[in-house]
VMD Tcl script that draws the C-alpha trace (Angstrom):
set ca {
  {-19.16 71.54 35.55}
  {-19.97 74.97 34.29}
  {-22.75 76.29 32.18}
  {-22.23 79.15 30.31}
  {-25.38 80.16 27.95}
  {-23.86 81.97 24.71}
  {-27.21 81.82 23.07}
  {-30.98 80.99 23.90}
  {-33.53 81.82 21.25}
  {-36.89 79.97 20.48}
  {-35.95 76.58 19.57}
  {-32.09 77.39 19.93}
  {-29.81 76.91 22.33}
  {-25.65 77.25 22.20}
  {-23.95 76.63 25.32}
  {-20.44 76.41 26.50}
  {-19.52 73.39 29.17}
  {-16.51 74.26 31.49}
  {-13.88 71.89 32.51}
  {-15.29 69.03 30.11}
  {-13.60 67.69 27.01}
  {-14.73 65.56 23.89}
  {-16.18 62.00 26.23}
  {-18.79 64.07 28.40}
  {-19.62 65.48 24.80}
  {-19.59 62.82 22.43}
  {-21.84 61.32 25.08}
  {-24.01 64.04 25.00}
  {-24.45 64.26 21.70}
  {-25.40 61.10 21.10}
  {-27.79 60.90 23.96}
  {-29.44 63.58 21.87}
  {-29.61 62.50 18.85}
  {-32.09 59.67 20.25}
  {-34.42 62.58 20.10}
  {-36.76 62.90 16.98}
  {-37.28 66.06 18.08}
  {-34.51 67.63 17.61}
  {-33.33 69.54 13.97}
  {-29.58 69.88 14.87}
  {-27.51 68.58 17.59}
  {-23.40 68.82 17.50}
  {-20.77 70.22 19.62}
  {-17.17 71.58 18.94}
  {-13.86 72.38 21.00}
  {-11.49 74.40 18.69}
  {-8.45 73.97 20.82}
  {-8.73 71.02 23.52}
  {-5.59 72.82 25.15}
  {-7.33 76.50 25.59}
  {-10.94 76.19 24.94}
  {-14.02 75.09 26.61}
  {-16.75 72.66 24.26}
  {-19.37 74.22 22.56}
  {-22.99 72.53 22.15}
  {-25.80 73.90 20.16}
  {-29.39 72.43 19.82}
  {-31.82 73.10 17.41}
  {-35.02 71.89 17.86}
  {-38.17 70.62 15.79}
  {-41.53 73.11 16.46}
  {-41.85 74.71 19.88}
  {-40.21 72.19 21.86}
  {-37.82 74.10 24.67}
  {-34.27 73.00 23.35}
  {-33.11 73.30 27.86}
  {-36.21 70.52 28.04}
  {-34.66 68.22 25.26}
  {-31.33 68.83 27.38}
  {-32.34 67.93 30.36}
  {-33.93 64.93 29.67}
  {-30.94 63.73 27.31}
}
mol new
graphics top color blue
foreach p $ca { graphics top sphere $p radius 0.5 }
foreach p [lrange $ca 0 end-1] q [lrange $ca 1 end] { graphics top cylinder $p $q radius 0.2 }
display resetview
């Protein structure tokens, strides 16, 4: 899998995941919503034929959104 950053500011965070489809992010997603810390958490794919998922994270405070990734 691929990581693509599209966007990491303060307590945001909007990346793109190569070669994965709606499992790998469904269970992603709900992995981190789990996470109290967290404001926002969703994902989207706006074509499953020609596009690559979408995540964005929003977190609560300071907390580094990567941090709440990575231990989701």
């Amino acid at each position: 899998m691929k990581i693509n950053v599209l966007k990491h500011e303060g307590n945001e965070l909007r990346i793109e995941l190569v070669g994965e489809s709606h499992s790998f992010c469904n269970a992603l997603q709900s992995a981190l919503l789990k996470d109290e810390t967290l404001d926002f958490v969703g994902y989207s794919i706006s074509h499953p034929l020609v596009a690559h998922p979408t995540i964005y994270i929003r977190t609560k405070g300071r907390r580094d959104p990567w941090r709440a990734l990575l231990d989701a």
